[in-house]
PDB file with SEQRES, HELIX, SHEET and CRYST1 records, atoms N, CA, C and O in Angstrom:
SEQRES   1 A   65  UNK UNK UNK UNK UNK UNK UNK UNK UNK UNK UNK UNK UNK          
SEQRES   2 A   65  UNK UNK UNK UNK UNK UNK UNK UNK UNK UNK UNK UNK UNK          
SEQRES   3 A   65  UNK UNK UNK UNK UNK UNK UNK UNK UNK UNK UNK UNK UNK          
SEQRES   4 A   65  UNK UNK UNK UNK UNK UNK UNK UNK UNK UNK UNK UNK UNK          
SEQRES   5 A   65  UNK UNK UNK UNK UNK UNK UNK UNK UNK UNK UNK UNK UNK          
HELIX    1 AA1 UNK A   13  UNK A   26  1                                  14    
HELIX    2 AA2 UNK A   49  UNK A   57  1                                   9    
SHEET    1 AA1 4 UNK A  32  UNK A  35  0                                        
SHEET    2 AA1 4 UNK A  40  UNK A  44 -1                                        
SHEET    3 AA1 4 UNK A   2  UNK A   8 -1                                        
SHEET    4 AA1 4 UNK A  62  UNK A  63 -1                                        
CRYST1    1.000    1.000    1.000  90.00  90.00  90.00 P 1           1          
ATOM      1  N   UNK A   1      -6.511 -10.434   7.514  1.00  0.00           N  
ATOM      2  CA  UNK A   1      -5.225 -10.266   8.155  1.00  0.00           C  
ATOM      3  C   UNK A   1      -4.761  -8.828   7.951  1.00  0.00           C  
ATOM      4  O   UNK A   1      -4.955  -8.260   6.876  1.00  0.00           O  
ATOM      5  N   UNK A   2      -4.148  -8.234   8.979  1.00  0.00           N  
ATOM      6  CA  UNK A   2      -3.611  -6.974   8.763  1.00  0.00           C  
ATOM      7  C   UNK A   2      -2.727  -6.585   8.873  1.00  0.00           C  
ATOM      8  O   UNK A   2      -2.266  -6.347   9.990  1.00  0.00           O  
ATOM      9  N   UNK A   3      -1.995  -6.307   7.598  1.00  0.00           N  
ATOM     10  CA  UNK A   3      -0.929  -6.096   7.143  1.00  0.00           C  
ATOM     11  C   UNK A   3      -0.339  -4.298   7.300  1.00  0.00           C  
ATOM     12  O   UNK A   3      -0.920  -3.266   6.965  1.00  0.00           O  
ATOM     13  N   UNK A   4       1.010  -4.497   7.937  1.00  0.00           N  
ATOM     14  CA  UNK A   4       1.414  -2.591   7.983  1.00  0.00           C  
ATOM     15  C   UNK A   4       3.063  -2.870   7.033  1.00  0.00           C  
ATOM     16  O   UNK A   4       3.908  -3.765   7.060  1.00  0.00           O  
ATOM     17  N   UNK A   5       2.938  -1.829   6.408  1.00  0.00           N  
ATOM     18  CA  UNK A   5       3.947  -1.563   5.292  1.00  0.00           C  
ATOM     19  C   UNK A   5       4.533  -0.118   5.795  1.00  0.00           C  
ATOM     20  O   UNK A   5       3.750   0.390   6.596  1.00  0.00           O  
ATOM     21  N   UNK A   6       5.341   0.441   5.623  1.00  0.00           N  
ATOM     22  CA  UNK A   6       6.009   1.216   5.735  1.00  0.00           C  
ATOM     23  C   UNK A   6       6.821   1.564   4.310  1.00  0.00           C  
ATOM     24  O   UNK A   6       7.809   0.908   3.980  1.00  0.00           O  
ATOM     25  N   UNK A   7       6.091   3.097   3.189  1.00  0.00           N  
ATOM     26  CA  UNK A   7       5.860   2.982   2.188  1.00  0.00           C  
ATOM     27  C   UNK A   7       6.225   4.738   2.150  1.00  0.00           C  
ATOM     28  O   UNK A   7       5.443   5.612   2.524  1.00  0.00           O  
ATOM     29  N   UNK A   8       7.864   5.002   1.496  1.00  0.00           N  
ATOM     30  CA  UNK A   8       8.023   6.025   1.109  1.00  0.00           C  
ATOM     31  C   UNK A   8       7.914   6.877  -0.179  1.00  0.00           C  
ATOM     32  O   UNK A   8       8.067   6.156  -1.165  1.00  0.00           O  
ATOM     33  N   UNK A   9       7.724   8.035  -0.458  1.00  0.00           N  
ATOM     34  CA  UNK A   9       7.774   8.531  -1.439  1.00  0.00           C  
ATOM     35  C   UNK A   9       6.174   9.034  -1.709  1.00  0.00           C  
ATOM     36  O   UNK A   9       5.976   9.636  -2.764  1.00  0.00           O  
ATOM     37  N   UNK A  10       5.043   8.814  -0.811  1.00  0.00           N  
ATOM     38  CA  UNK A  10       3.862   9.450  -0.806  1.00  0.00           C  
ATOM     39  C   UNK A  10       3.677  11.125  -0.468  1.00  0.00           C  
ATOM     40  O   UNK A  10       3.964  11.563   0.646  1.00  0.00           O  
ATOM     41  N   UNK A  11       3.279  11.804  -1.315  1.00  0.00           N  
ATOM     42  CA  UNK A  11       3.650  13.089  -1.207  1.00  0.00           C  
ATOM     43  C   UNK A  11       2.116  14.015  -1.409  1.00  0.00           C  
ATOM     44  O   UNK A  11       2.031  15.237  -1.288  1.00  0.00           O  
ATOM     45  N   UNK A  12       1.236  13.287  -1.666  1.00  0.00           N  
ATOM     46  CA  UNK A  12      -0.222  14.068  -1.831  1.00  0.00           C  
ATOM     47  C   UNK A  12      -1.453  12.985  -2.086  1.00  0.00           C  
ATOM     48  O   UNK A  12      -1.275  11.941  -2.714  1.00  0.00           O  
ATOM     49  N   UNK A  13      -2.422  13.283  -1.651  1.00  0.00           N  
ATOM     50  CA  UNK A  13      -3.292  12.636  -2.456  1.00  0.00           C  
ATOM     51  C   UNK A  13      -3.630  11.655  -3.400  1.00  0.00           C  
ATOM     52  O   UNK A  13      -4.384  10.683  -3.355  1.00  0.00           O  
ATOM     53  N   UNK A  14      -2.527  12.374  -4.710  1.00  0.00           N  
ATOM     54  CA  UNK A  14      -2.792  11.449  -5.907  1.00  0.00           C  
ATOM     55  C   UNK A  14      -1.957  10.116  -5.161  1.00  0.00           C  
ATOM     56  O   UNK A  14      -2.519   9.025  -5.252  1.00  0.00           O  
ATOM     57  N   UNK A  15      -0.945  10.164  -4.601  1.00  0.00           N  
ATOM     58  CA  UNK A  15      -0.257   9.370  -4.253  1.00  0.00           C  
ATOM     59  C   UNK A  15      -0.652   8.142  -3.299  1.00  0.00           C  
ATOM     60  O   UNK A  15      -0.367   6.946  -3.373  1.00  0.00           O  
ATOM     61  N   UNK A  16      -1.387   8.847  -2.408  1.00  0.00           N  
ATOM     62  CA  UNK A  16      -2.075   7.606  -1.332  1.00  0.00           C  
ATOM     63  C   UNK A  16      -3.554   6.835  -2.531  1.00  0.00           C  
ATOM     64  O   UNK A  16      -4.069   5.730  -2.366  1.00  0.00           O  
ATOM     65  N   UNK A  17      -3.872   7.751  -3.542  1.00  0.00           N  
ATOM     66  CA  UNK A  17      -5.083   6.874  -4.650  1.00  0.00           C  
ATOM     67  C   UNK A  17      -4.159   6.091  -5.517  1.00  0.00           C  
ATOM     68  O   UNK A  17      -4.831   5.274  -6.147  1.00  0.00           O  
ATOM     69  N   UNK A  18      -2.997   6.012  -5.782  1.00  0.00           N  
ATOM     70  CA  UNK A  18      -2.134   5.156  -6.548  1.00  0.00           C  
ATOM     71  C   UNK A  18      -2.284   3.961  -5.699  1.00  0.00           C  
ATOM     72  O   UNK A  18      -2.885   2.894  -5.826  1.00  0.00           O  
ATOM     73  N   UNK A  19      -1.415   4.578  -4.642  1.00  0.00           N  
ATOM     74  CA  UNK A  19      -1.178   3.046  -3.858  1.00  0.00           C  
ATOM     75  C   UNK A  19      -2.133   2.491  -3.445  1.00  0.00           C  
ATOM     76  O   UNK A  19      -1.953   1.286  -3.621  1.00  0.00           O  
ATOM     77  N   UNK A  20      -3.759   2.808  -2.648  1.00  0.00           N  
ATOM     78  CA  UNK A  20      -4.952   2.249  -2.342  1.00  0.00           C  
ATOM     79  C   UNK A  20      -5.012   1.728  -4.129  1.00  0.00           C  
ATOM     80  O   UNK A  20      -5.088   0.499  -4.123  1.00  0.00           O  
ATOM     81  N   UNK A  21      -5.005   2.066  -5.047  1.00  0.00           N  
ATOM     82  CA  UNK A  21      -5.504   1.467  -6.364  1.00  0.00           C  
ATOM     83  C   UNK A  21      -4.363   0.310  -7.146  1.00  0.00           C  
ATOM     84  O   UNK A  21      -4.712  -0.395  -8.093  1.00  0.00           O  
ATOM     85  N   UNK A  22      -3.394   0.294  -6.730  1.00  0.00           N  
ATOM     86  CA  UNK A  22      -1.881  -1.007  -6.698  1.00  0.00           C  
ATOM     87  C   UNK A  22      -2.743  -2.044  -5.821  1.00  0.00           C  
ATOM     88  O   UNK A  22      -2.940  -3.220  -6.128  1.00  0.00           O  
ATOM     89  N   UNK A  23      -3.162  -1.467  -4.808  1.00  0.00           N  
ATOM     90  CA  UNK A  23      -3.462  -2.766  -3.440  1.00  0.00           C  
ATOM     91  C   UNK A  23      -4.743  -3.398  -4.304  1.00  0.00           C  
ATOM     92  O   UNK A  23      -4.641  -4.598  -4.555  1.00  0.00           O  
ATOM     93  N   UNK A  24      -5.743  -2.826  -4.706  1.00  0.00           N  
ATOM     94  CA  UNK A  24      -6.704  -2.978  -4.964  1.00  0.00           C  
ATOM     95  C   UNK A  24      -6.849  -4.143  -6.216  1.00  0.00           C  
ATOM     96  O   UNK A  24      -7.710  -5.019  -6.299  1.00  0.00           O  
ATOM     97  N   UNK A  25      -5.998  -3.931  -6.929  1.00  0.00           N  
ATOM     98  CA  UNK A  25      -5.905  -4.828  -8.309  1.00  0.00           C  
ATOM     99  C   UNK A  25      -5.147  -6.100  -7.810  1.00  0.00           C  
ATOM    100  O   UNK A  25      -5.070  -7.098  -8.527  1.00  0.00           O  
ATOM    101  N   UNK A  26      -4.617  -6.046  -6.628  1.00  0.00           N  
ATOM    102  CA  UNK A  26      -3.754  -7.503  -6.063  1.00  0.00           C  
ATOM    103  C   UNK A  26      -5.461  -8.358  -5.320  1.00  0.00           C  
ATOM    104  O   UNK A  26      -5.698  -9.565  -5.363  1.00  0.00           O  
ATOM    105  N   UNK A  27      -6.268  -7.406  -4.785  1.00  0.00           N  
ATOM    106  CA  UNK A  27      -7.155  -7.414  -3.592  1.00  0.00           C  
ATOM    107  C   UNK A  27      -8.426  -6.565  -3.695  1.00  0.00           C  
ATOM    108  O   UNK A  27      -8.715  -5.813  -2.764  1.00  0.00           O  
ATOM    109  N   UNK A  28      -9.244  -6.659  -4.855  1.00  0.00           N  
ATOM    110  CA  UNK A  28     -10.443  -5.070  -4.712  1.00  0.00           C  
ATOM    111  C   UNK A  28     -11.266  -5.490  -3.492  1.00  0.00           C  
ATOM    112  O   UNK A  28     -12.211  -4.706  -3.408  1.00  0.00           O  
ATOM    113  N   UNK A  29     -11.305  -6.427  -2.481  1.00  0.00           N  
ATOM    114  CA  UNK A  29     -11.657  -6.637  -1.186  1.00  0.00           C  
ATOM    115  C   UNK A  29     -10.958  -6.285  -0.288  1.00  0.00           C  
ATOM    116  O   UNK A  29     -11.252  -6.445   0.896  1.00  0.00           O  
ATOM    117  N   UNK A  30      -9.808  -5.691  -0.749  1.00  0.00           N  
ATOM    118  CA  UNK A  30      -8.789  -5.216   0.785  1.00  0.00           C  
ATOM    119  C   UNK A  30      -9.218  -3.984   1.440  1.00  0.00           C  
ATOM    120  O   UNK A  30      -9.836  -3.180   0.742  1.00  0.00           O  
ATOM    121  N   UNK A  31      -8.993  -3.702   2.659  1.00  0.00           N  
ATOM    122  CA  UNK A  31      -9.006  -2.184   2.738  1.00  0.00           C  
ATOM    123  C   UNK A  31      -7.614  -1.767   3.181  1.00  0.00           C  
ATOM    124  O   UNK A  31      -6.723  -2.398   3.749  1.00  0.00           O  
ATOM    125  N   UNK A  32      -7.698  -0.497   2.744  1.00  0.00           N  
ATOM    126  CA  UNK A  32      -6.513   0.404   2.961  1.00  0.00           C  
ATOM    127  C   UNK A  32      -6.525   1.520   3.792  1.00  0.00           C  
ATOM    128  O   UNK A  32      -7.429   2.305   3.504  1.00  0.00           O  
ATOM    129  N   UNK A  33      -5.795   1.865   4.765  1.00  0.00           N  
ATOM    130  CA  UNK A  33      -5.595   3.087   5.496  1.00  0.00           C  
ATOM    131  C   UNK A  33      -4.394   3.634   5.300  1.00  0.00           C  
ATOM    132  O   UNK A  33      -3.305   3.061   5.259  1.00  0.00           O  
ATOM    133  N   UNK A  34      -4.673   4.931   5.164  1.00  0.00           N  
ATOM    134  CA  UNK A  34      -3.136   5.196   5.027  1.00  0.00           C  
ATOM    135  C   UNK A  34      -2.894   6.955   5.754  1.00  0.00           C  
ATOM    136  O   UNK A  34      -3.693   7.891   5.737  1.00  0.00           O  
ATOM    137  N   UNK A  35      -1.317   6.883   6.414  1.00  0.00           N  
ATOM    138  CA  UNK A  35      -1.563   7.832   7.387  1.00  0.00           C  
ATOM    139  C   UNK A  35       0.024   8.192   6.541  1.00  0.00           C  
ATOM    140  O   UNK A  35       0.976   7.451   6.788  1.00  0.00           O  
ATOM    141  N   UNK A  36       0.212   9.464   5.473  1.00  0.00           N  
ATOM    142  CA  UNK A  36       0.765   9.967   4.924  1.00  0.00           C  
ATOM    143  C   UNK A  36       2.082  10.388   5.589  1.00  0.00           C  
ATOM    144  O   UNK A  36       3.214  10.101   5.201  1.00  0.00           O  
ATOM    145  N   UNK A  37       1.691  11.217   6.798  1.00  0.00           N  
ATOM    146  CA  UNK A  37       2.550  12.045   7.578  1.00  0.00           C  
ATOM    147  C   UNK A  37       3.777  11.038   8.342  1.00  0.00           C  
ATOM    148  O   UNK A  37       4.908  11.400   8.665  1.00  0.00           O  
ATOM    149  N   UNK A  38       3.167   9.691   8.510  1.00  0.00           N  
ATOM    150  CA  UNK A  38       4.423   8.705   8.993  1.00  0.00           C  
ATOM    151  C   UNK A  38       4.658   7.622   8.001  1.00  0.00           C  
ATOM    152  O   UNK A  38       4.872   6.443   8.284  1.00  0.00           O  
ATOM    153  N   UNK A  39       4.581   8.263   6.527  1.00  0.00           N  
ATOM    154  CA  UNK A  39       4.977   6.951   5.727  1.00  0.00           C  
ATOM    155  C   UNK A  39       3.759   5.402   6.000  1.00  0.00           C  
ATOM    156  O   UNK A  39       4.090   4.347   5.459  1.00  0.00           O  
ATOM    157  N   UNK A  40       2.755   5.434   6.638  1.00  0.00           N  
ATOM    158  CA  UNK A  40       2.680   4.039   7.333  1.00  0.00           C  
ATOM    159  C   UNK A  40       0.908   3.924   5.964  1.00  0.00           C  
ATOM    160  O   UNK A  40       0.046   4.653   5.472  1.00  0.00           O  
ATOM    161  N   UNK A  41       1.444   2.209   5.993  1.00  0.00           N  
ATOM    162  CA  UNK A  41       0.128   2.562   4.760  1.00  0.00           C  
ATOM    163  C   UNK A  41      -0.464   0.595   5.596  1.00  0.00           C  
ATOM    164  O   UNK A  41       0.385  -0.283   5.748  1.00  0.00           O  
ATOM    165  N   UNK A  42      -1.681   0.417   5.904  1.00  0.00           N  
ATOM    166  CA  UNK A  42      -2.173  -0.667   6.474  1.00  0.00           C  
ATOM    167  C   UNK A  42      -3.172  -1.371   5.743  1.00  0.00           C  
ATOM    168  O   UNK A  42      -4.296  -0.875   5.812  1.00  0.00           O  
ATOM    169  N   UNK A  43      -3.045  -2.386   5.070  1.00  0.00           N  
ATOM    170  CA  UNK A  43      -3.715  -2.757   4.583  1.00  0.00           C  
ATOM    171  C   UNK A  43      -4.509  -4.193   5.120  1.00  0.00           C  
ATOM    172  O   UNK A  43      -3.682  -5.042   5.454  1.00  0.00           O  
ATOM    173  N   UNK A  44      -5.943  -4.640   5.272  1.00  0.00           N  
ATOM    174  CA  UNK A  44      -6.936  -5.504   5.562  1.00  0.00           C  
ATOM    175  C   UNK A  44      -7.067  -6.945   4.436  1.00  0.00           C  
ATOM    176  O   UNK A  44      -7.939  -7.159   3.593  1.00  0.00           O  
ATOM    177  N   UNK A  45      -6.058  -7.644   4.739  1.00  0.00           N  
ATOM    178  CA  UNK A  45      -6.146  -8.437   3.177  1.00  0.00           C  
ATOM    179  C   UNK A  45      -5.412 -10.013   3.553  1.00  0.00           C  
ATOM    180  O   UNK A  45      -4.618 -10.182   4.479  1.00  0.00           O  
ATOM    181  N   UNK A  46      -5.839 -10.980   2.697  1.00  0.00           N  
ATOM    182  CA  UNK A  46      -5.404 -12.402   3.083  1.00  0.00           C  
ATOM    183  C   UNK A  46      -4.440 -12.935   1.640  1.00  0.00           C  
ATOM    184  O   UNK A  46      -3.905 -14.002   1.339  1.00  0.00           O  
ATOM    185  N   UNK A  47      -4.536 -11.770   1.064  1.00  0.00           N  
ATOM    186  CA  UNK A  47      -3.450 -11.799  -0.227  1.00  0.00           C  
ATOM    187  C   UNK A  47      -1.671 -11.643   0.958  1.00  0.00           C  
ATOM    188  O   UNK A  47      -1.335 -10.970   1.932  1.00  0.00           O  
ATOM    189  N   UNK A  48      -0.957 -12.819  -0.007  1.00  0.00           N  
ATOM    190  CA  UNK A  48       0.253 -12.264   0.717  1.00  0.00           C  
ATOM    191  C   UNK A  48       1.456 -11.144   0.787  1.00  0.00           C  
ATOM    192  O   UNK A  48       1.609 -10.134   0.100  1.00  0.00           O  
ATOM    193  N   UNK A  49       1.917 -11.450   1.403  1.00  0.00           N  
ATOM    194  CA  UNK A  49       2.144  -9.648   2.145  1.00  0.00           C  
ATOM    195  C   UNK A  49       3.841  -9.601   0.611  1.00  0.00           C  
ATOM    196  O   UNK A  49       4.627  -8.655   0.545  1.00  0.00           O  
ATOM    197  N   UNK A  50       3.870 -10.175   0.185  1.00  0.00           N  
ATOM    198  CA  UNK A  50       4.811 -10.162  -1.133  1.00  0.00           C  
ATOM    199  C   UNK A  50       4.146  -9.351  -2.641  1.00  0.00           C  
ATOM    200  O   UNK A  50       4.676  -8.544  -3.404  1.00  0.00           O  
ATOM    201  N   UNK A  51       2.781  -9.976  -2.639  1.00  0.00           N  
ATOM    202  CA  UNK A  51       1.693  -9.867  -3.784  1.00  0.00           C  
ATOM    203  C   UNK A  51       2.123  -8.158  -3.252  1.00  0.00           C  
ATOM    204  O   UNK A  51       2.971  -7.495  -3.849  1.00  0.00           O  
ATOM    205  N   UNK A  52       1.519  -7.758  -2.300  1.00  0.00           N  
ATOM    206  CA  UNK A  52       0.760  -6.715  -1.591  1.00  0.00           C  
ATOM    207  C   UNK A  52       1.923  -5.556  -1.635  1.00  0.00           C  
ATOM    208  O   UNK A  52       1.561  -4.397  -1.834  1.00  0.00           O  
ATOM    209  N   UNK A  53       3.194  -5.825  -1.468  1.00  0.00           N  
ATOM    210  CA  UNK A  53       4.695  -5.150  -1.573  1.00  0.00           C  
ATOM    211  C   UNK A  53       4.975  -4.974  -2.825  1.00  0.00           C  
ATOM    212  O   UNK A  53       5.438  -3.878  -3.140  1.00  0.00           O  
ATOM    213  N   UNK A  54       4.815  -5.772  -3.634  1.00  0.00           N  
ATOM    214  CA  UNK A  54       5.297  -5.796  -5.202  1.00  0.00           C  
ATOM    215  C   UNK A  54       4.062  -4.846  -6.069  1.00  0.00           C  
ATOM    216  O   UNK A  54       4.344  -4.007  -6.925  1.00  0.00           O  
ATOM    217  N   UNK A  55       3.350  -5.023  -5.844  1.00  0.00           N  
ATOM    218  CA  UNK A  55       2.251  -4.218  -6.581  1.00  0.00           C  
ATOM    219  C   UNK A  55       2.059  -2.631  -6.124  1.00  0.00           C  
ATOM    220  O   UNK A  55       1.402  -1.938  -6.900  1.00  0.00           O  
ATOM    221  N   UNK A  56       2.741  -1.813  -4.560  1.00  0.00           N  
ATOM    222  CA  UNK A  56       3.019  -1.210  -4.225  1.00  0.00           C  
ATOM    223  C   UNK A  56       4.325  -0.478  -4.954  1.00  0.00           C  
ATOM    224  O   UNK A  56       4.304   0.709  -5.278  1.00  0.00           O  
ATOM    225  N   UNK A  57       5.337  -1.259  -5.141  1.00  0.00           N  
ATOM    226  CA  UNK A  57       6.578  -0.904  -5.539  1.00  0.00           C  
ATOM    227  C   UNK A  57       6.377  -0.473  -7.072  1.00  0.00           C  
ATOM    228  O   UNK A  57       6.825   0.526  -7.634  1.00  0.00           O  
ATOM    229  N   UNK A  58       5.574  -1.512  -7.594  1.00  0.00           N  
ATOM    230  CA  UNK A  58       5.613  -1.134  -9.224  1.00  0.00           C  
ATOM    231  C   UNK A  58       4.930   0.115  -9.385  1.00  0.00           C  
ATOM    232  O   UNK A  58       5.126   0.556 -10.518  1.00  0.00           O  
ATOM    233  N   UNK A  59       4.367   0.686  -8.840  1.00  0.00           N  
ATOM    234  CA  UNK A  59       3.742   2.096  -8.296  1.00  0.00           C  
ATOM    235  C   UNK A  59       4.671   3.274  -8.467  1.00  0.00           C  
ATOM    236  O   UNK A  59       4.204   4.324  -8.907  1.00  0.00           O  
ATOM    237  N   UNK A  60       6.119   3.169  -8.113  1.00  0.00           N  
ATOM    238  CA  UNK A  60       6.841   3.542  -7.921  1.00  0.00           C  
ATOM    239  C   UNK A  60       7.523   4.294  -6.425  1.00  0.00           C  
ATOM    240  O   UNK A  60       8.326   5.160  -6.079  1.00  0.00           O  
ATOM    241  N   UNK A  61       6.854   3.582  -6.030  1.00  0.00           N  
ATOM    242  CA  UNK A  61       7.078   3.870  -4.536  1.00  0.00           C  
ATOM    243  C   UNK A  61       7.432   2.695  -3.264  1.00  0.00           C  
ATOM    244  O   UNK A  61       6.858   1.631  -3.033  1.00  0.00           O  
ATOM    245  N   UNK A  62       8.540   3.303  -2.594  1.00  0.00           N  
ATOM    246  CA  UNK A  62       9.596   2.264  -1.922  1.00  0.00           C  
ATOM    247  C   UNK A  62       9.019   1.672  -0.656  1.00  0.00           C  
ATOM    248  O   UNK A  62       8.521   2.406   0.198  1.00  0.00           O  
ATOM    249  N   UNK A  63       9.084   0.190  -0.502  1.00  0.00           N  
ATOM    250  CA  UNK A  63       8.589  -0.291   0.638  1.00  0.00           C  
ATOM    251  C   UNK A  63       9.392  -1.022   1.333  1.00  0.00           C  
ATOM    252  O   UNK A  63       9.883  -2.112   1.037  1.00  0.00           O  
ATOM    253  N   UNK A  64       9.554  -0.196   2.567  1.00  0.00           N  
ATOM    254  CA  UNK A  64      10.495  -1.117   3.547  1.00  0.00           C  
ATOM    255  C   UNK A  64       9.972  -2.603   4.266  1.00  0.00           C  
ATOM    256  O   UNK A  64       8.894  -2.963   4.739  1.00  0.00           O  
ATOM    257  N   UNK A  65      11.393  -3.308   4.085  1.00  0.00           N  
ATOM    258  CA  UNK A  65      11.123  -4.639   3.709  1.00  0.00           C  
ATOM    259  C   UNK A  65      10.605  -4.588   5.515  1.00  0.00           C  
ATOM    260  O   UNK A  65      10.156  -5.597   6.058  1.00  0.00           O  
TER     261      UNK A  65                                                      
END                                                                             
């Protein structure tokens, strides 16, 4: 299932490997895309889209609901 989040506060690199590595420990079968420049982060996963938000957030980075 493919899930789109809308996920502020990504600012480099290290930042999009945080959040691909948050998704990953909910899901190490998910995939992640993530397109920095519009906030937009998409993730490939049958984990639910709560698991997938919360493990993002504890990251420290804000996800619009």
């Amino acid at each position: 299932m493919n899930q789109t989040f809308t996920v502020t506060g990504m600012t480099c690199g290290h930042c999009e490997k945080a959040v691909t590595r948050a998704v990953k420990q909910v899901d190490p079968q998910a995939e992640v895309t993530i397109d920095r420049a519009v906030n937009l982060v998409e993730v490939q996963s049958d984990q639910p889209r709560e698991l997938l938000a919360k493990a993002i957030a504890e990251e420290g980075y804000a996800v619009a609901a």
